[in-house]
N, CA, C and O of each residue as an XYZ file, in Angstrom:
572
protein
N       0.823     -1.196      0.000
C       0.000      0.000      0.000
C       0.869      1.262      0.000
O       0.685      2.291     -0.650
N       1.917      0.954      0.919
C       2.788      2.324      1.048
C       3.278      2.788     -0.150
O       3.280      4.011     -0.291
N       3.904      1.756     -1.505
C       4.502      1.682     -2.644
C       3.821      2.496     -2.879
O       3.895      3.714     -2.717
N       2.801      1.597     -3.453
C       1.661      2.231     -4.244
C       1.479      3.753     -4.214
O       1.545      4.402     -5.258
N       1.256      4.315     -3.050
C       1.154      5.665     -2.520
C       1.988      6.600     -3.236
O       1.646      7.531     -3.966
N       3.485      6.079     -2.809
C       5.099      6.862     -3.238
C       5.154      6.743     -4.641
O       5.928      7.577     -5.112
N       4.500      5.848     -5.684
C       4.415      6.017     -6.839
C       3.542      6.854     -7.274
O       3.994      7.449     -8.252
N       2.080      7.306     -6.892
C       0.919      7.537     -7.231
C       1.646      9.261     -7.124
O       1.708     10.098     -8.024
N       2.228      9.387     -5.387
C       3.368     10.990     -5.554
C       3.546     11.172     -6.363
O       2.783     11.729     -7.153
N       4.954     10.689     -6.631
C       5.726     10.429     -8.033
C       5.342     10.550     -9.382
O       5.997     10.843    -10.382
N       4.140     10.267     -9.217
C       3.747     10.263    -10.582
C       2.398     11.949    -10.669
O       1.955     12.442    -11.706
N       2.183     12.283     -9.621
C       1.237     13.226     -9.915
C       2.528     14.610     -9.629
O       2.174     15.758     -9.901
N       3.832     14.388     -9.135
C       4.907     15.789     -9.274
C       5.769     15.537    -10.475
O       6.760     16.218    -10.737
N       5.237     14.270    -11.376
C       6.326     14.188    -12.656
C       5.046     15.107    -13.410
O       5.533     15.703    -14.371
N       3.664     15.379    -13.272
C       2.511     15.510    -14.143
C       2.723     16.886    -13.848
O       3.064     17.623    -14.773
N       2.529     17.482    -12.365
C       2.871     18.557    -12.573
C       4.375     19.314    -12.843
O       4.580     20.454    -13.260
N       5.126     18.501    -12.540
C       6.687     19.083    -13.707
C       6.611     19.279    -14.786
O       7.345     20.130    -15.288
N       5.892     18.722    -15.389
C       5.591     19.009    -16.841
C       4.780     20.506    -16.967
O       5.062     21.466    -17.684
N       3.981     20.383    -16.270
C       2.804     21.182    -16.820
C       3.471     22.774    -16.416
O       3.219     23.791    -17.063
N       4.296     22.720    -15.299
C       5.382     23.947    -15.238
C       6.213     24.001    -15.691
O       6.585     25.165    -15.840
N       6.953     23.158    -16.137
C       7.984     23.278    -17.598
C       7.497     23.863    -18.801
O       7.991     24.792    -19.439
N       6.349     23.132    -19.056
C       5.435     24.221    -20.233
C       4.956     25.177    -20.048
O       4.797     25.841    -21.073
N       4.580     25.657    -19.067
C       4.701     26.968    -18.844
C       5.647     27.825    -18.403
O       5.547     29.047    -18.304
N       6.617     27.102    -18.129
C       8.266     27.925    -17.956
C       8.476     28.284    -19.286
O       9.225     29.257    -19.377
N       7.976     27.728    -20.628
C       8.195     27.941    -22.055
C       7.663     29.142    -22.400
O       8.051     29.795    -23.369
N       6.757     29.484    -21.626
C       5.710     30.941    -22.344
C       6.187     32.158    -23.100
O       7.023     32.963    -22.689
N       5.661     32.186    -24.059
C       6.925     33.360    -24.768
C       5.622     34.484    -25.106
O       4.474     34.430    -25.548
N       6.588     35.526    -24.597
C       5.866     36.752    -24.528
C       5.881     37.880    -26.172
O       4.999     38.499    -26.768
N       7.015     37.727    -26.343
C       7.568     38.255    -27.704
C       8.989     38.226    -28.285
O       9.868     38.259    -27.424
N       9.306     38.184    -29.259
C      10.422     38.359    -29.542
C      11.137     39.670    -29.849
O      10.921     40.018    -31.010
N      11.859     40.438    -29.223
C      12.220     41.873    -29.491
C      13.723     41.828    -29.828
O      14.612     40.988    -29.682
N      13.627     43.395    -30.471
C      14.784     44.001    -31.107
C      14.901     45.312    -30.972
O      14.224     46.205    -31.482
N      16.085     45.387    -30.027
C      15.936     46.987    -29.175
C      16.991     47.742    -29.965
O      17.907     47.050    -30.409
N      17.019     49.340    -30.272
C      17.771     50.217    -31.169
C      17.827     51.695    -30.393
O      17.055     52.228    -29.595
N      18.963     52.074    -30.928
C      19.082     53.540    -30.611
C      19.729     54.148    -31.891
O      20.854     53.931    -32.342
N      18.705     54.998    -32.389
C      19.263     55.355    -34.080
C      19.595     57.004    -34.077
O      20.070     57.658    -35.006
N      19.226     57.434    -32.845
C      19.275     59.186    -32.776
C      20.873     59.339    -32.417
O      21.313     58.624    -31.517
N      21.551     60.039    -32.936
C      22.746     60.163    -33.036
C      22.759     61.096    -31.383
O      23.673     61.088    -30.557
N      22.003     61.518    -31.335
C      21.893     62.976    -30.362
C      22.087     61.576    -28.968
O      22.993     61.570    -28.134
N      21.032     60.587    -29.073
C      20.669     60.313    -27.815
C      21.956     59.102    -27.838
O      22.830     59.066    -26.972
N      21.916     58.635    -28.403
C      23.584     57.748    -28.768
C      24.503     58.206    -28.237
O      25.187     57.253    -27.863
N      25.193     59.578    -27.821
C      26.044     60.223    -27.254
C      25.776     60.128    -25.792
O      26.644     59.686    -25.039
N      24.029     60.720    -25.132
C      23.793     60.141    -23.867
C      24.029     59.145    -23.261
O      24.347     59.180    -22.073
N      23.901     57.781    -24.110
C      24.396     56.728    -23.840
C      25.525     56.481    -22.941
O      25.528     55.707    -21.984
N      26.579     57.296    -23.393
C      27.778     56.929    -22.794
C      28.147     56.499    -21.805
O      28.189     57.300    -20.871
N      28.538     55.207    -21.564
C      28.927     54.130    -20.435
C      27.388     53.826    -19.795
O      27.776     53.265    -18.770
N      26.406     53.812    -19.722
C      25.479     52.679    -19.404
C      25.512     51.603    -19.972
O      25.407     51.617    -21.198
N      25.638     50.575    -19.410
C      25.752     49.351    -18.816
C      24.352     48.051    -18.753
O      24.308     46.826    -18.872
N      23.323     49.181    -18.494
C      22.174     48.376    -17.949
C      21.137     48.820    -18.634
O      21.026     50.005    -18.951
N      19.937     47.555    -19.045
C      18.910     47.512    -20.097
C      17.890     47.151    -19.213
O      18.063     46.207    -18.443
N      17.069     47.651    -19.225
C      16.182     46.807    -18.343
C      14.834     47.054    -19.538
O      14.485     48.160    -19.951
N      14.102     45.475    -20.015
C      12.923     45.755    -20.593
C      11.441     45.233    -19.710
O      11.367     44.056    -19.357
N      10.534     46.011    -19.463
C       9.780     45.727    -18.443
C       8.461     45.650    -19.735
O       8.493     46.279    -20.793
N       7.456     44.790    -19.324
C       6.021     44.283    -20.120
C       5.371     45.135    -18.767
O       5.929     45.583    -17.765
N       4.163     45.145    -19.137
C       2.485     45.559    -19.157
C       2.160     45.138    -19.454
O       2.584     44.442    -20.376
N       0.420     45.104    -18.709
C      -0.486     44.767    -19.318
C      -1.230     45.832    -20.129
O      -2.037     46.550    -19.538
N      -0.996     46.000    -21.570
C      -1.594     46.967    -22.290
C      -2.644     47.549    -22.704
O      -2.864     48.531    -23.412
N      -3.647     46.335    -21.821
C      -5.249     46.432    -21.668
C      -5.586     47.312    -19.761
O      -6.605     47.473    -19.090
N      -4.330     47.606    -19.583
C      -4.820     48.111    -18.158
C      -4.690     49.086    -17.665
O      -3.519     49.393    -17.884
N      -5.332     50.144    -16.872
C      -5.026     51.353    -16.645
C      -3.872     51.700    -15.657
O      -3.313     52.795    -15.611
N      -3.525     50.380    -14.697
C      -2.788     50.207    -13.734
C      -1.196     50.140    -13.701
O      -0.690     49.025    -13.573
N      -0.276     51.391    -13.822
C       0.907     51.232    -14.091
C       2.009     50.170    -13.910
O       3.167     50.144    -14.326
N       1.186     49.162    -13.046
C       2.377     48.221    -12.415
C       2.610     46.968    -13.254
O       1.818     46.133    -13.688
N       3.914     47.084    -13.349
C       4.766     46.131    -14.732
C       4.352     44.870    -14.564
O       4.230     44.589    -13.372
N       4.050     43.870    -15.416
C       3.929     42.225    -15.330
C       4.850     41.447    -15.490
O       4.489     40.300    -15.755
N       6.149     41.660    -15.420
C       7.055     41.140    -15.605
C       8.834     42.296    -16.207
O       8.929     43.327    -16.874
N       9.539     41.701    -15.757
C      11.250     42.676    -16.307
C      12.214     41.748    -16.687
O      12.294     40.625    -16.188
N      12.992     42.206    -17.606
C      14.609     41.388    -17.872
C      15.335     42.453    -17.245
O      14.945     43.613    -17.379
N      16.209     42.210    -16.670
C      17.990     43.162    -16.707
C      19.015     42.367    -17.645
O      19.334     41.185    -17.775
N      19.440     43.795    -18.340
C      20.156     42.953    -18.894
C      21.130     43.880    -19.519
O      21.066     44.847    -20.278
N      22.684     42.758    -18.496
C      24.027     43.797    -18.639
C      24.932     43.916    -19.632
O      25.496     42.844    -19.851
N      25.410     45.117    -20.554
C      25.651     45.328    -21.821
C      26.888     45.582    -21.539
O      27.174     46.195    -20.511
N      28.059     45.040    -22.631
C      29.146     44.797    -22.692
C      29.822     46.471    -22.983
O      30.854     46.879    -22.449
N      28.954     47.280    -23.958
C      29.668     48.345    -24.900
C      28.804     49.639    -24.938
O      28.608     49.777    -23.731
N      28.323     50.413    -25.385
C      27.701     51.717    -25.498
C      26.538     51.225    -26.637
O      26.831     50.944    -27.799
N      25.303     51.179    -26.137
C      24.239     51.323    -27.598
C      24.427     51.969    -28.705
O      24.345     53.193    -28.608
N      24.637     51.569    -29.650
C      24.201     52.031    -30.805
C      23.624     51.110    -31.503
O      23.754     49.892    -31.377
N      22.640     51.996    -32.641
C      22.144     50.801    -33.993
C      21.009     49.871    -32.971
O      20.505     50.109    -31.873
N      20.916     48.851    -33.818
C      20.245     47.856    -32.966
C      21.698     47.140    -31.638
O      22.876     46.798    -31.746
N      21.154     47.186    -31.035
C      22.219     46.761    -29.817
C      21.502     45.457    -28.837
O      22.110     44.996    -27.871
N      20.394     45.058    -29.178
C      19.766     43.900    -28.679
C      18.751     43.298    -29.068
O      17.817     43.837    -29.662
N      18.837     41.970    -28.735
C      17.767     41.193    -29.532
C      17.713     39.856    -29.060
O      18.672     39.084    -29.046
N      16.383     39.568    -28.614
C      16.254     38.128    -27.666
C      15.024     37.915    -27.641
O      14.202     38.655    -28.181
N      14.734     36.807    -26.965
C      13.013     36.144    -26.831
C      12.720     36.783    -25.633
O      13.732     36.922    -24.946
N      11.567     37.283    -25.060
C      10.961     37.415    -23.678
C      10.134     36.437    -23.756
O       9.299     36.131    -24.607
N      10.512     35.885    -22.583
C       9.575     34.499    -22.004
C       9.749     34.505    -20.368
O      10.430     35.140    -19.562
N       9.057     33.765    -20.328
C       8.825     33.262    -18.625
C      10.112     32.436    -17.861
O      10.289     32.296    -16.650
N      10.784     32.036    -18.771
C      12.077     31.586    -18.286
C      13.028     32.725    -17.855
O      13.632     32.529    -16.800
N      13.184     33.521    -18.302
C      14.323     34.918    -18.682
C      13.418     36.546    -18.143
O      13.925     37.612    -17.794
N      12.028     36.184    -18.259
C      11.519     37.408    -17.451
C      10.675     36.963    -16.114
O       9.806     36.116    -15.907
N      11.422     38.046    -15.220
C      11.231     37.565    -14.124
C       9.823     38.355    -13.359
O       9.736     39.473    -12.851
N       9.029     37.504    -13.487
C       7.388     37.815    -13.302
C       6.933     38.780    -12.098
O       7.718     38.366    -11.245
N       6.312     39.628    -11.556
C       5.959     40.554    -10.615
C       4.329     40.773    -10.642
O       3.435     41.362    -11.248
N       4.612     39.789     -9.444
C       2.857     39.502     -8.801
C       2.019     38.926     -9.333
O       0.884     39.076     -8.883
N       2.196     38.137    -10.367
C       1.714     36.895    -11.116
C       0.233     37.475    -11.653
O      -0.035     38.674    -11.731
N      -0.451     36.648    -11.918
C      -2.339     36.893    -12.431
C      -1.500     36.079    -13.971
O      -0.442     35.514    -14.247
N      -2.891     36.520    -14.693
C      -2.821     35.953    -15.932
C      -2.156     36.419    -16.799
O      -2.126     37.629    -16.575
N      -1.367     36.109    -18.019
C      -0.568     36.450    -18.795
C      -1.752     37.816    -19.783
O      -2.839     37.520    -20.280
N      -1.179     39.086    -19.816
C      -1.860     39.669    -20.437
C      -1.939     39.406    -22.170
O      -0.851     38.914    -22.470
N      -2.655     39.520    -23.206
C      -3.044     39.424    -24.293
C      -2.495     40.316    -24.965
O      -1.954     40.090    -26.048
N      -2.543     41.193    -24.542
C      -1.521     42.690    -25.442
C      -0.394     43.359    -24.301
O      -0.600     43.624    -23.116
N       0.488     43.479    -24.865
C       1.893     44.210    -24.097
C       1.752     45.386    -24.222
O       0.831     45.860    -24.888
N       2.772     46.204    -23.515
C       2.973     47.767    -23.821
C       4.511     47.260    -23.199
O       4.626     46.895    -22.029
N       5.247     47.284    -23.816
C       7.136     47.185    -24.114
C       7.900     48.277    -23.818
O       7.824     49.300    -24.499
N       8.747     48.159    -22.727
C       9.336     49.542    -22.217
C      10.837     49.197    -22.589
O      11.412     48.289    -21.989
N      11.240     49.664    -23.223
C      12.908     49.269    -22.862
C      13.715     50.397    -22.490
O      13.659     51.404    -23.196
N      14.550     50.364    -21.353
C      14.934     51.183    -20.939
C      16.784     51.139    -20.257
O      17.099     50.429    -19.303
N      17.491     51.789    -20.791
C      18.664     51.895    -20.633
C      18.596     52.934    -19.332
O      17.798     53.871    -19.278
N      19.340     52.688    -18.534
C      19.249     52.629    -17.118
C      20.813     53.915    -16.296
O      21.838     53.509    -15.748
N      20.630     54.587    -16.399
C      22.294     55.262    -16.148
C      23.048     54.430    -14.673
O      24.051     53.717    -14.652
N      22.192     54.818    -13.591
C      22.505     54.135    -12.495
C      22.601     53.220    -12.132
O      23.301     53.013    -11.140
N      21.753     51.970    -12.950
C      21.907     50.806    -13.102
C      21.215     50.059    -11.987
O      21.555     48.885    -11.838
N      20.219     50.598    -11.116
C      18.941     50.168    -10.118
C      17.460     50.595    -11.051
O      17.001     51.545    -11.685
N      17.076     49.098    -10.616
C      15.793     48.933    -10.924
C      15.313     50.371    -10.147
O      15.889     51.063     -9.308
N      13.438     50.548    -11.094
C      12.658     51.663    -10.285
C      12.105     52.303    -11.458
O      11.895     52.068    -12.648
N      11.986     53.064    -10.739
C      11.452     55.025    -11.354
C      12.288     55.078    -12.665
O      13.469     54.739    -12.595
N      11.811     55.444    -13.754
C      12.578     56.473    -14.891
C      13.134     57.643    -14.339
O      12.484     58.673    -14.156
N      14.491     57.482    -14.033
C      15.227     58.568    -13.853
C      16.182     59.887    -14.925
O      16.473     59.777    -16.116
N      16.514     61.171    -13.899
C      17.193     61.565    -15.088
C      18.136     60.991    -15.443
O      18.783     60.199    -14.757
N      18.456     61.457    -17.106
C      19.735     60.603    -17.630
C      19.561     59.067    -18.380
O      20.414     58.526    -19.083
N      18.178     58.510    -18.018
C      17.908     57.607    -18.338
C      17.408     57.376    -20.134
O      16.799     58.354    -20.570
N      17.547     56.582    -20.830
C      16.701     56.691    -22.043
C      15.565     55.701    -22.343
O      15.657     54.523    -21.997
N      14.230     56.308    -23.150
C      13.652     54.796    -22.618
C      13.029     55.149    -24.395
O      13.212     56.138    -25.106
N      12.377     54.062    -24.611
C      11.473     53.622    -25.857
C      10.278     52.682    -25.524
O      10.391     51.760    -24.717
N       8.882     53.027    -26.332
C       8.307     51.810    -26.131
C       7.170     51.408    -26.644
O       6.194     52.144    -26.501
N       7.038     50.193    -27.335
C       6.040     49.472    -27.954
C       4.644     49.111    -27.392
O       4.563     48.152    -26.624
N       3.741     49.689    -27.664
C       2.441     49.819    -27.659
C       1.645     48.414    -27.977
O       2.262     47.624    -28.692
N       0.570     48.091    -27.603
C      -0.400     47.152    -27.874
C       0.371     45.904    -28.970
O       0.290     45.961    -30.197
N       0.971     45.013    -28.341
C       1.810     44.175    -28.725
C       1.049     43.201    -28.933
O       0.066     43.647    -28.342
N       0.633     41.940    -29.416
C       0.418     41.113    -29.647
C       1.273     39.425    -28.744
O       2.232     38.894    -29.306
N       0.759     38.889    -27.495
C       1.231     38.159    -27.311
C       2.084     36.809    -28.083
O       1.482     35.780    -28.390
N       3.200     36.955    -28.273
C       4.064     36.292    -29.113
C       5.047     36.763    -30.308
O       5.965     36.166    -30.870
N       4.461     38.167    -30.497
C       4.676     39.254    -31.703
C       6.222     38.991    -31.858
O       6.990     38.306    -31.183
N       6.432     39.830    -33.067
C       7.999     40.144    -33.022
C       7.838     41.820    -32.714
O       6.826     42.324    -33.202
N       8.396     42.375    -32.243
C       8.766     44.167    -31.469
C       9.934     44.540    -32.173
O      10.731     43.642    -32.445
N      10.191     45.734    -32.528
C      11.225     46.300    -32.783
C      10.545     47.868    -31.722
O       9.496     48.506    -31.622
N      12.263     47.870    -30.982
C      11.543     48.906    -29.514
C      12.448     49.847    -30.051
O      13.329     49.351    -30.753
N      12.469     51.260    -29.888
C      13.368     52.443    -30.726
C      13.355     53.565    -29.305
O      12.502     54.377    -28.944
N      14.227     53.323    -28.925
C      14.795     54.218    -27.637
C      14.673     55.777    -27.969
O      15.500     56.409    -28.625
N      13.697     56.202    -27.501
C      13.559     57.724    -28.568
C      13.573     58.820    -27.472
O      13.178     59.906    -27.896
N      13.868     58.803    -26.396
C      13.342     60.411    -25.255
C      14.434     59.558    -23.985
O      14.502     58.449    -23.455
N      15.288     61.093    -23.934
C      15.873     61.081    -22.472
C      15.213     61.518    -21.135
O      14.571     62.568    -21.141
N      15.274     61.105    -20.479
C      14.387     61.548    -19.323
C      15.177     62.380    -18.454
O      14.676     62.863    -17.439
């Protein structure tokens, strides 16, 4: 009887391993982040830190559904990044349901702490996204 039991475990945390592995897969979009303003390209200089934060783009409620950080070897220019957002790599904030449309912030960071849009900072950002979309995000206003 006891077997039985330790298998029946076993077998209902291999069912749900799965079912969170597939959802560890969830892909939010695929983006491609740029800085093409020569002006704001110069601001750039020596930031380090990217941070792209999702929304829910259906909501009036400013608070992000998820962020990447992500630390840059060289000075932006041109397209300077490009990767999948998913649930593996973005790290989720306060969970609920995956929203249906994004609003895409990407934001080069001077100080290099999460938060507030600060001065010095540059940000860009993609509007009513399509869950799964491909994004191209265009860093356009210093703050």
């Amino acid at each position: 009887m006891r077997i039985a039991h330790v298998f029946a475990t076993a077998s209902a945390l291999l069912c749900f391993s799965s079912v969170t592995h597939a959802e560890a897969q969830k892909k939010f979009a695929d983006i491609e982040i740029s800085i093409d303003d020569p002006t704001l390209q110069k601001k750039d200089a020596g930031i380090r830190t990217l941070y792209v934060t999702l929304y829910d783009a259906g909501s009036s409620m400013p608070m992000p559904y998820g962020a990447l950080k992500v630390d840059l070897d060289k000075d932006a220019k041109g397209t300077f990044y490009k990767g999948e957002l998913n649930s593996t790599n973005v790290m989720i904030m306060g969970g609920g349901d995956v929203p249906k449309t994004l609003r895409i912030k990407a934001r080069l960071d001077k100080d290099g702490s999460a938060g507030r849009d600060e001065a010095g900072d540059l940000v860009g950002i993609a509007d009513q996204v399509s869950l799964g979309a491909k994004v191209k995000v265009v860093i356009s206003r210093a703050i």
